[in-house]
Structure formats: C-alpha cells, structure tokens
C-alpha positions in Angstrom: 86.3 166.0 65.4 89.9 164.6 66.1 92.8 165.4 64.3 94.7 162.3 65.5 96.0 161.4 62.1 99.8 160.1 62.5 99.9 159.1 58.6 103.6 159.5 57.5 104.8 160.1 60.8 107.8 158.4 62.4 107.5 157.7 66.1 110.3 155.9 68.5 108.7 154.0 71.4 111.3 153.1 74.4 110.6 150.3 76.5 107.6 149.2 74.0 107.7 145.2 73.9 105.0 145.2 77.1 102.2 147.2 79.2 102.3 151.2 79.0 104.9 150.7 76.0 103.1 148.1 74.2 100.1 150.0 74.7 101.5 153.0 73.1 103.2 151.7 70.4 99.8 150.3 69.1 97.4 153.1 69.2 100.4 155.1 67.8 100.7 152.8 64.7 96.6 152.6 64.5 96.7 156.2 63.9 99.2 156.0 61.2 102.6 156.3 62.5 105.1 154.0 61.5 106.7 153.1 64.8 110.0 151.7 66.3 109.1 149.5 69.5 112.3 150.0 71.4 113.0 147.3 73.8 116.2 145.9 76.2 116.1 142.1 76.1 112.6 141.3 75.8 113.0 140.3 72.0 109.7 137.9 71.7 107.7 140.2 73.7 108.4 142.9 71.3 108.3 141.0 67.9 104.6 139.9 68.7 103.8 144.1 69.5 105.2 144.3 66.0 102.9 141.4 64.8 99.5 142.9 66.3 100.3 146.5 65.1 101.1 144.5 61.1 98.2 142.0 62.0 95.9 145.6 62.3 97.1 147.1 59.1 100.0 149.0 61.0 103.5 149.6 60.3 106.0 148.6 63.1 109.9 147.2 63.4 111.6 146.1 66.5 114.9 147.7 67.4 117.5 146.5 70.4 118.7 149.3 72.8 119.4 149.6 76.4 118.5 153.4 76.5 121.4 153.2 79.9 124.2 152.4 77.2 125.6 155.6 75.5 126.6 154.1 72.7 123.7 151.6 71.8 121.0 154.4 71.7 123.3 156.7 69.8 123.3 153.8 67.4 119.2 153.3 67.9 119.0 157.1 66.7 121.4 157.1 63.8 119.5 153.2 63.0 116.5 155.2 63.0 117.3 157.8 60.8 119.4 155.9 58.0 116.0 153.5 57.8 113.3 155.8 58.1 115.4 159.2 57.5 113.3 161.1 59.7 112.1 161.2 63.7 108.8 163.1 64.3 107.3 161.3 67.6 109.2 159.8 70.6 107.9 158.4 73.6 110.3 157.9 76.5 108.9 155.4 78.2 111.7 152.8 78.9 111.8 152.5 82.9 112.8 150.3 85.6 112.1 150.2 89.6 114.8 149.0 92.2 112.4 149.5 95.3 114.0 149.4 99.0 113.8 151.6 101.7 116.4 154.9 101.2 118.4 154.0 104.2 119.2 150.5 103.4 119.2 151.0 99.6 122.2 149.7 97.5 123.9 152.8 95.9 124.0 150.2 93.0 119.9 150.2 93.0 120.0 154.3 93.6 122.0 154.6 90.4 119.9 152.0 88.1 117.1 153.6 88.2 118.7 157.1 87.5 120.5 155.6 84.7 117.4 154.0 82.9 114.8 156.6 84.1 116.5 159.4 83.7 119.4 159.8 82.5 118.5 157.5 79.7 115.4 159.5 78.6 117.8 162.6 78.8 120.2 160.7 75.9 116.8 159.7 74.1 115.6 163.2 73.9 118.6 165.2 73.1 119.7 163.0 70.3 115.9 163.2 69.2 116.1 167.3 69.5 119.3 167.0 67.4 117.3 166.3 64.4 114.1 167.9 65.3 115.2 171.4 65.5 117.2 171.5 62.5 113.4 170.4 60.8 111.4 172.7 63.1 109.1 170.4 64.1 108.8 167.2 66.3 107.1 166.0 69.7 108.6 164.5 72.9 106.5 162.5 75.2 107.8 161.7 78.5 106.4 158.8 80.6 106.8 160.2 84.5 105.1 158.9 87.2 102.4 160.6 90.3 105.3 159.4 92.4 106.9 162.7 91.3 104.7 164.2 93.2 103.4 162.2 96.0 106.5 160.4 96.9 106.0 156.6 97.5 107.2 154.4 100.8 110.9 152.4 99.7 110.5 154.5 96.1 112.9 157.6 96.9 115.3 156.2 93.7 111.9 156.1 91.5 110.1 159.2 92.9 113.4 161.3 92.3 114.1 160.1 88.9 110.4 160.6 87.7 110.0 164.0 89.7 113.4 164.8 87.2 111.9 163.8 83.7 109.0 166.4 85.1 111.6 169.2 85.5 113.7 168.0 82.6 110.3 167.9 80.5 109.8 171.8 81.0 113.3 172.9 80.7 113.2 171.3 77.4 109.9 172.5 76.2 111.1 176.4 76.8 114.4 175.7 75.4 112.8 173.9 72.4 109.5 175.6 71.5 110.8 177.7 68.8 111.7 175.2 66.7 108.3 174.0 66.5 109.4 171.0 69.2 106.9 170.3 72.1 107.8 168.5 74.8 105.6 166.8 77.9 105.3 165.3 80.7 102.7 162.4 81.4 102.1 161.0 85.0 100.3 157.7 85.3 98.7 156.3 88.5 98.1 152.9 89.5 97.9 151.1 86.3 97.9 147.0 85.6 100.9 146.3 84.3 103.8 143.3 85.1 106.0 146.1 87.1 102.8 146.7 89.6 101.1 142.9 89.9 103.0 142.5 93.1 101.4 145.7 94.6 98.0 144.7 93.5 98.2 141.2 95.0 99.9 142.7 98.3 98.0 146.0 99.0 95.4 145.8 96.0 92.5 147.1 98.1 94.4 149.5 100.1 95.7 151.6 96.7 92.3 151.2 95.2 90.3 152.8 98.1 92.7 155.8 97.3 91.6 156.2 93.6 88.5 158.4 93.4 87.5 156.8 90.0 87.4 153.5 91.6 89.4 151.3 89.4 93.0 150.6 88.3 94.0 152.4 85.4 94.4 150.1 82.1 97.8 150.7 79.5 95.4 152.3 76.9 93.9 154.8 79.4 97.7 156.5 79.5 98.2 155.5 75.8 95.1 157.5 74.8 96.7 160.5 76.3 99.8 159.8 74.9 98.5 160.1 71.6 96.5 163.0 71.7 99.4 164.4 72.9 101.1 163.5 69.8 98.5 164.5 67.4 97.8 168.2 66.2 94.9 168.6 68.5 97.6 169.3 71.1 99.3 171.9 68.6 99.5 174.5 71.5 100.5 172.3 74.8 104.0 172.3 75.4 105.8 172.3 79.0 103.3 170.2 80.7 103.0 167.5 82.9 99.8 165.9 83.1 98.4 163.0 85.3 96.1 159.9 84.1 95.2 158.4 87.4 91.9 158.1 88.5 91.9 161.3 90.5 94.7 160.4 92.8 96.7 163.4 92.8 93.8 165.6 93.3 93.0 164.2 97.0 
C-alpha cells in the first residue's frame, strides 16, 4: 500500500507546459497536489496541461517565469506564496540544450545552458528552502540527466550543468535535512520527448541497442519516480540521485 497522497499539498513544476514537465505536473495534481505548471513562453502549451489536470478532477494554474531571470522567478516564488501561502513540492525541471562540439562551442551557448540548467534551478531551490525551513518541512526534486555521468559527444555544456544539479542536489540535502527538507536528484535516460525527436530519427537504433530494457523511456516512466519521490513513502531518501533509464548507466 502506497502512501502517495498529495491532498493539500502545493507543488511548483518548472518547465511544465510539455514532455517530462507536463508529465509531472499531472500525476502530481492526480495525486492531490494543487500544482503551478511553470513555463517560459509556451503559454498554450501550458494552459491545455492546466486543462487536462482540471478536465481529471485536478487543481492546476499556469504561471510565467524564465527560471534564467533573477527577478521573474523571485516574483514566481513570492506569486506563489501570496496565492497559495505555502510551497511544499518543487520540481526543477525547466531545462534547455545548446549542443555543439566544446571546441567550436559559442561561449554564448556554454553560458545558456548553465544559466537555465543550473544556475536557474539553484535560484528555484533556494528561494523554495527560504520558506521551507522556516516550516520544517518540504521536498525538492531535481530533474538531472545520465549525461552527468556518462558524458555525451557535442554535450560538454549539458553534461556539466546536469553533473552540477547532482552535486548541488547533495550539498543541499545535508545542509537541509534538519529542517525536515529532502532534496534529490533524478537522472533520466533516453526518453521521447520534443528536445530528443532529432536524436531518435538520426541515431534512433543506435541509442536503443544501448538500453538494456529495450525501449525508450516514456515522460510518465520519470514522472512516476518523481512522485514517489514526493510522497511519504520516500520519508527517509534524501541526498540521492537516482536514474530512470532502462538500465543504461549500469552497462
């Protein structure tokens, strides 16, 4: 018996109007959770994320926030709180890729990706932790990728940022878990979303004759994690970083 039950619970998804995010977002608000899908500039995509989680009996809004800008995700957070006055979930999952080999890439490209990947879900957690600790309790979900650990040909920007949220994942947890804050890290694979169609229909068959399992992962394969990593059944897992991908990482 599960005790995924997110009934009164406020949760703040990043990058939520599509794939992982979307995914997320709904299996959040399914288990209770009223939840803020954070997105950049995909406005309809989000709306209709709000629409299937209200269509299901759900509770959702759609908030604005490039999670790079300083000052528009201090505004999310304080938005947040005056609305719903209280954060207990977040899932940092807003990301972006600039691929290009590292000694051709634009520092321009370098610095994107740090900014949204990193450095953005640094902002997003310590304004979350400001409220959290002084309520002693709260979870932190970090999307990070297997790139962290295996690298990734023309990825160095990506694979450094997401090897980053690992380390900034369990730096956070120790600092945190007194104050009844967990924090982790969660590494998807190959999974079918808009940011990885171009690898499938390039090098499809090559990435898939490297996952043991056999298939691509789906968004609701991580977003199952995600949850349970949420819920109370994880009451005693903080610091990690664990790795929905088929097996991958264990070749």
């Amino acid at each position: 018996m599960t005790r995924e039950d997110l009934a009164g619970k406020i949760a703040v998804v990043t990058g939520a109007a599509r794939g992982i995010g979307a995914a997320i977002a709904q299996r959040l608000a399914a288990a209770g959770a009223t939840v803020v899908v954070n997105y950049r500039g995909s406005e309809e995509a989000a709306l209709a994320v709000v629409a299937a989680i209200e269509a299901a009996g759900g509770k959702a809004e759609a908030l604005q926030a490039d999670v790079s800008d300083a000052a528009a995700t201090e505004a999310l957070f304080k938005d947040v709180l005056a609305r719903h006055g209280g954060l207990d979930l977040l899932v940092n999952n807003a990301g972006v890729a600039k691929d290009g080999l590292l000694v051709t890439m634009r520092d321009r490209d370098w610095q994107r990706v740090l900014d949204v990947n990193l450095t953005g879900l640094q902002r997003c957690t310590r304004l979350a932790l400001h409220h959290m600790m002084q309520k002693r309790s709260g979870v932190i979900v970090n999307l990070s990728s297997i790139q962290a650990l295996r690298g990734g040909r023309g990825q160095a920007n990506y694979a450094a940022a997401k090897a980053g949220v690992v380390a900034l994942s369990r730096a956070a947890a120790l600092e945190v878990a007194d104050r009844g804050v967990r924090v982790n890290a969660v590494l998807p694979g190959f999974i079918e979303t808009d940011m990885t169609a171009m690898i499938q229909r390039r090098a499809g068959d090559e990435v898939l004759a490297r996952i043991p399992a056999g298939r691509f992962g789906t968004p609701d394969d991580v977003a199952g994690l995600v949850l349970f990593l949420c819920s109370d059944d994880a009451a005693y897992i903080t610091g990690q970083a664990l790795t929905v991908d088929g097996g991958m990482s264990a070749q």
